[in-house]
N, C-alpha and C positions, 0 to 999 in steps of 0.2 A: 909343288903345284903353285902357280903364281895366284895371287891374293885378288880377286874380285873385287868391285866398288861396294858392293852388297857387305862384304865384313864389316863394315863401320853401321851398316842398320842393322843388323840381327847379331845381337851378341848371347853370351852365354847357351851358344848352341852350334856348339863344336861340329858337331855330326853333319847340320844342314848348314855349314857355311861353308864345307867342304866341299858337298856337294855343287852347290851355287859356283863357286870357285870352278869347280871342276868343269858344269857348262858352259860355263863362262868361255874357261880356253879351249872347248869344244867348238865354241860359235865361232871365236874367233880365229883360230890356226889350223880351223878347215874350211872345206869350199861347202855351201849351201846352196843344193841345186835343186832341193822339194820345191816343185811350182806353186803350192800351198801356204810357203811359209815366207817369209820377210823379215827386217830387222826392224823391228819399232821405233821411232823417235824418241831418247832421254823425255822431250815434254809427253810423251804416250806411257811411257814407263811409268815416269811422276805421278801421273795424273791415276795410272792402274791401280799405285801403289797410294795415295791419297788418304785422308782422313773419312773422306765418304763410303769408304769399305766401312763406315760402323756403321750407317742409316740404314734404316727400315722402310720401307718408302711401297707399300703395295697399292698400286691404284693407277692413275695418271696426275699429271700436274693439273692442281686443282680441286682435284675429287682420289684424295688420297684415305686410307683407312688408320693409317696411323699421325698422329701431331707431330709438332717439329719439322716440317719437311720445304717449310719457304725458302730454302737454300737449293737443297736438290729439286726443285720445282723449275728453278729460274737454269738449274743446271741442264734439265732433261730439255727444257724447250729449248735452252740455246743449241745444244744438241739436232733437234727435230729441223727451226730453223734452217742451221747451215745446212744439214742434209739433204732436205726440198732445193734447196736455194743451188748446191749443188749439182744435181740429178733432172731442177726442173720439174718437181713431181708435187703432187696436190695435195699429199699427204704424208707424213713420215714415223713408225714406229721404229724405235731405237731400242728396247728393252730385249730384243731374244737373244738368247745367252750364245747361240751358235748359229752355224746357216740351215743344220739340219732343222732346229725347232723354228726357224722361220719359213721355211717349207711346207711345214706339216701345220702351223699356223694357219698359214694361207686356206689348206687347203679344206681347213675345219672350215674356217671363216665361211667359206665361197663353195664351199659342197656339202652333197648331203652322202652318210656312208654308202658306200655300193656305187657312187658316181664312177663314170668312165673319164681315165685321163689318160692322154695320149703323151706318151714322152720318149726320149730316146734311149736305143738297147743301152744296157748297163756293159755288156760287153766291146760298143760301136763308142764308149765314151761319157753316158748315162752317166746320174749318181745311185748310192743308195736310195737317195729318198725317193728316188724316178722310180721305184717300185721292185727292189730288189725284194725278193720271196725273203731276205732275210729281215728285212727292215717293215715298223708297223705300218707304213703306209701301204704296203700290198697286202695287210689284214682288212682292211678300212676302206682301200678303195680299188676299185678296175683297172689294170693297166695295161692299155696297149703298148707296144713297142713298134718306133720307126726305128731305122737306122741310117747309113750309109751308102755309096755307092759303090759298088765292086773295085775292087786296085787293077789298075791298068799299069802296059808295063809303056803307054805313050807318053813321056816326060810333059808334052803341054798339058796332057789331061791325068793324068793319077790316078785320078779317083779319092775313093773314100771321104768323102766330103757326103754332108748331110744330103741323102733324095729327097728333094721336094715334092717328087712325083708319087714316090712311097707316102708321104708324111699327107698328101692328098688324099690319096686312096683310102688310107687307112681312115683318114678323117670321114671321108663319105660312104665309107662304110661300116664304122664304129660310132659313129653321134656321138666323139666327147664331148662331156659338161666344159671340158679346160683342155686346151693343149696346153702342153710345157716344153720353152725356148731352154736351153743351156744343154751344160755338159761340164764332167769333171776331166778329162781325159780328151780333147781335142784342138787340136793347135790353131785350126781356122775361125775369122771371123763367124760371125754367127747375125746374119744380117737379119733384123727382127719383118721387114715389112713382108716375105713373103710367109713370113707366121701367121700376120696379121690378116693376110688376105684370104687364108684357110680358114683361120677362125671368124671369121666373117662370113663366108659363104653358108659353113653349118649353123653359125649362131650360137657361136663357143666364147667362153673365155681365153683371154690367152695371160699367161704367166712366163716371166723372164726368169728363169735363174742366171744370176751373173755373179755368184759366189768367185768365179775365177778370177773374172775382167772388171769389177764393181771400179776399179784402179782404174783400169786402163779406160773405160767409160768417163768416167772423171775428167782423166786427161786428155780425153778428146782422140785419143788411142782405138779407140774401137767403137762402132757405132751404139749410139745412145737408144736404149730398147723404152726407155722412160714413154715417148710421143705414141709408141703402139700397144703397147700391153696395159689391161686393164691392172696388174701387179706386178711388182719385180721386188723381190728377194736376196739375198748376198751376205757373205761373210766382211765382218772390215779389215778381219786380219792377213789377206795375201796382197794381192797387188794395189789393195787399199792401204796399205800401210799402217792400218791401227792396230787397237789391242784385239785379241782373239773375242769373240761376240758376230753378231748378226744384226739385219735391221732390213725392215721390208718400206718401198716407196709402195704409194699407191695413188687410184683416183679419186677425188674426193665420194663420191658415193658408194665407196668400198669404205669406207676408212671407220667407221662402226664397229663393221662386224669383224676388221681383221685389228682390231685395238681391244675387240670383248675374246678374240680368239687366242691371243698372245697371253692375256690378262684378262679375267679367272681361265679359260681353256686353257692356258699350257703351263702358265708359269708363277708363281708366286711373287714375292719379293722381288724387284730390279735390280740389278747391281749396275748402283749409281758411280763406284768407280770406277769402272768399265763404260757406261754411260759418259762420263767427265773425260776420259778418252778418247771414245770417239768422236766427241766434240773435238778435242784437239787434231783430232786425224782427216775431220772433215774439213777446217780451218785449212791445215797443213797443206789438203786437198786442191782447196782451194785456189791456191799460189800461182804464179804462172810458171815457177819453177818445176811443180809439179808435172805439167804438160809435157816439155823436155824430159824431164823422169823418162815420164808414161813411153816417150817415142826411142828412149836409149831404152828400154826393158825390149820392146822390139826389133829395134835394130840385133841388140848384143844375141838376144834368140834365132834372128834369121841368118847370122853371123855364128851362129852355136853350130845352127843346122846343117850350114853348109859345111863345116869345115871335119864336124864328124861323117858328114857323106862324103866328105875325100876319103878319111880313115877307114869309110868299109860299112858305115851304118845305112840302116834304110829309113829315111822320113818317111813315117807314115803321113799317107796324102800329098807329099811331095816336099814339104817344106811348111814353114809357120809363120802366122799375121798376127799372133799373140804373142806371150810371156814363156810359152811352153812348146817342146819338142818332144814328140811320140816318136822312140824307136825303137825300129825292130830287126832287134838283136840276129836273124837268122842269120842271113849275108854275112854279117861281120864276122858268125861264128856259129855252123848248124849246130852246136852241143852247148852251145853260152844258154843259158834260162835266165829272164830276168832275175828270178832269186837268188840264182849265183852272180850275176854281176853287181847287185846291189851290196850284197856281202863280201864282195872284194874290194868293192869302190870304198865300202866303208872303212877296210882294214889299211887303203888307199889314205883316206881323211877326206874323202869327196862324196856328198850325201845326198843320195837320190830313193829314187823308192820303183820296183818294179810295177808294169800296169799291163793288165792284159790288150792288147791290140786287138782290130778286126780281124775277125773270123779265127782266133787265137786256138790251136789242137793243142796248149797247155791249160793248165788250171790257174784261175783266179791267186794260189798261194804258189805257185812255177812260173808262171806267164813267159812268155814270149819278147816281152815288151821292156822299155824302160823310160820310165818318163823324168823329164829333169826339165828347171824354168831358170829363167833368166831374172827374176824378179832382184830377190835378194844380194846375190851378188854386185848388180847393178846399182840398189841402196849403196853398197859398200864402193862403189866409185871405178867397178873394173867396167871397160869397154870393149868394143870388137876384139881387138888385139888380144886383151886376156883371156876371153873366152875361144881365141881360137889355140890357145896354148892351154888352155882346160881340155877340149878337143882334143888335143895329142899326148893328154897326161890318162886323159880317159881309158885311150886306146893300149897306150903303151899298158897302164898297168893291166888288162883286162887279156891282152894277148898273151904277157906274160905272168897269169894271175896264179899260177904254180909254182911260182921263186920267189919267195917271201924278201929277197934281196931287194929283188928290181923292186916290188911292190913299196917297200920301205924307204927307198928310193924317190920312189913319187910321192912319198905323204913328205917324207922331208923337200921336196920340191913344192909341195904345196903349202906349207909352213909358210917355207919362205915367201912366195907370193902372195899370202895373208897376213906378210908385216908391213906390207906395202897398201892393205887397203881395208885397215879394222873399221867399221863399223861404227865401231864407240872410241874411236881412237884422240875424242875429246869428251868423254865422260871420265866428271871428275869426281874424287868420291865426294860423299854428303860429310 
């Protein structure tokens, strides 16, 4: 197995540098197609791995419970800083360790238990924390579900795109305390103002999740929900590019109760190397490089999209204005389940993850669906062209996903293609 940069920090542990090593040539001499996930920046890495994984730091800067903390103090704010400064937003907590606990955050902060929130079906695209029966927020709080618009078989019109007419309805006739913007699972913009103008009528809050897009927001990729939502919420680590963690903008006369919500309500101790991180990542953010990022993650997707619709797939809602491509497996193949093709694409070297699609007759652990993003690979420097030769390695292996030949085939195809575009292919060891 080839030797990681990681052997030269962690010695005398044979077992976990193996390991390490082993992900290592996992990340790099396969394709990375989770819409969720990204390559970190070496300065994002560093900064993860830091000396400030020792501190203790419970509190906010300034009014900390523990001594010693004038270091990660100047750390946390420079942090909060870039973040507003990026997003535009009045306020910024940086401390939730993922997107779920800034969610569920939020929703302590700015509800009382038993509030009704209005958000979208888990199966139309929804997250967990949008109130799946398995997750504690459907113990704690009401949730209604909108969804989507029926699939049309009219190519100008598709469908499946969020009902605003539904998301009305449901509004004036359920009185939620909070509507909730986002989705884990849907390839189209997500324009926040006719959120805003429902939640206005009843006299709601409105909440962004942009755990998806927090990146492509950034880079001016997709509309900025910051000017309408009383909060927005997000992950840093997908198409934001930082370390894995969370961190919620909000308006200034929110920003009390959703910094007393985080911290005592959710969370202990900060992890101020994670913090230190995301400072870097929102710096990184910053860049006007960044912006081109943001609009090649969408090009290389809409470019993804189309060229597995040659192959036989079906874009759910027609095609994609984001990071990510919902398809649905039928077309291509009535007996393919997403869980079978995810587990071929694996034995393939090409890493996705199955999702159930609208109105899906599989189950949540079978689905119908497959979702796969452009984010990461595009970190890694491939363009339309590559992706649309992902596109026919897809297909190839998937059609003939019974011949361990062909399939072996494709991951040595794909090898190859990932020596042409590592990632870390200037990380050098320490």
């Amino acid at each position: 197995m080839t030797s990681s940069p990681f052997d030269a920090w962690i010695r005398n542990d044979d077992e976990l540098t193996s390991l390490l090593a082993q992900e290592w040539h996992r990340q790099t001499t396969t394709l990375q197609l989770i819409a969720s996930e990204n390559f970190a920046s070496p300065a994002v890495l560093a900064a993860t791995g830091s000396i400030l994984t020792n501190k203790y730091a419970e509190g906010y800067p300034g009014r900390r419970y523990y001594g010693g903390n004038q270091v990660v103090d100047e750390v946390e704010d420079l942090a909060r800083r870039r973040l507003t400064a990026l997003f535009g937003a009045d306020h910024a907590n940086v401390q939730p360790h993922s997107g779920a606990n800034a969610n569920v955050a939020v929703y302590q902060a700015l509800l009382e238990p038993g509030d009704t929130i209005l958000a979208m079906r888990l199966d139309q695209g929804g997250h967990l924390t949008h109130g799946s029966p398995a997750s504690i927020t459907s113990k704690w709080w009401n949730f209604v579900s909108y969804g989507v618009t029926p699939r049309s078989d009219d190519p100008a019109n598709p469908g499946e795109l969020i009902d605003f007419d539904n998301v009305r309805e449901l509004a004036l006739q359920h009185r939620p305390k909070m509507i909730l913007a986002g989705a884990t699972a849907y390839s189209r913009l997500i324009e926040p103002a006719p959120f805003r103008e429902i939640a206005d009528e009843i006299g709601a809050l409105l909440m962004f999740d942009s755990a998806h897009v927090a990146g492509l927001i950034a880079g001016g990729s997709h509309p900025n929900p910051v000017p309408y939502a009383d909060v927005v919420a997000f992950t840093t680590h997908k198409t934001l590019r930082g370390p894995r963690g969370g961190a919620i903008v909000c308006r200034e006369e929110h920003a009390k109760k959703i910094d007393s919500a985080v911290f005592p309500g959710q969370q202990g101790g900060p992890l101020e190397h994670a913090i230190a991180a995301k400072a870097v990542s929102f710096k990184e953010a910053a860049q006007p490089s960044f912006a081109t990022y943001t609009d090649q993650i969408v090009a290389n997707a809409q470019a993804f999209g189309a060229a597995l619709a040659k192959e036989g797939f079906r874009n759910v809602s027609g095609g994609t204005e984001n990071h990510m491509v919902l398809l649905d497996l039928r077309e291509f193949d009535a007996e393919l389940t997403g869980k079978v093709a995810q587990e071929v694409l694996d034995r393939a070297g090409i890493t996705t993850n199955r999702n159930t699609i609208p109105d899906d007759p599989r189950s949540p652990f079978i689905t119908s669906g497959l979702r796969v993003g452009s984010a990461a690979q595009t970190t890694a420097g491939m363009k339309e062209g590559e992706f649309e030769t992902i596109a026919a390695l897809i297909s190839r292996a998937l059609r003939h996903r019974e011949d361990d030949a062909i399939v072996a085939e494709v991951r040595a195809d794909v090898a190859e293609m990932c020596e042409s575009f590592n990632p870390y292919a200037n990380f050098t060891k320490q």
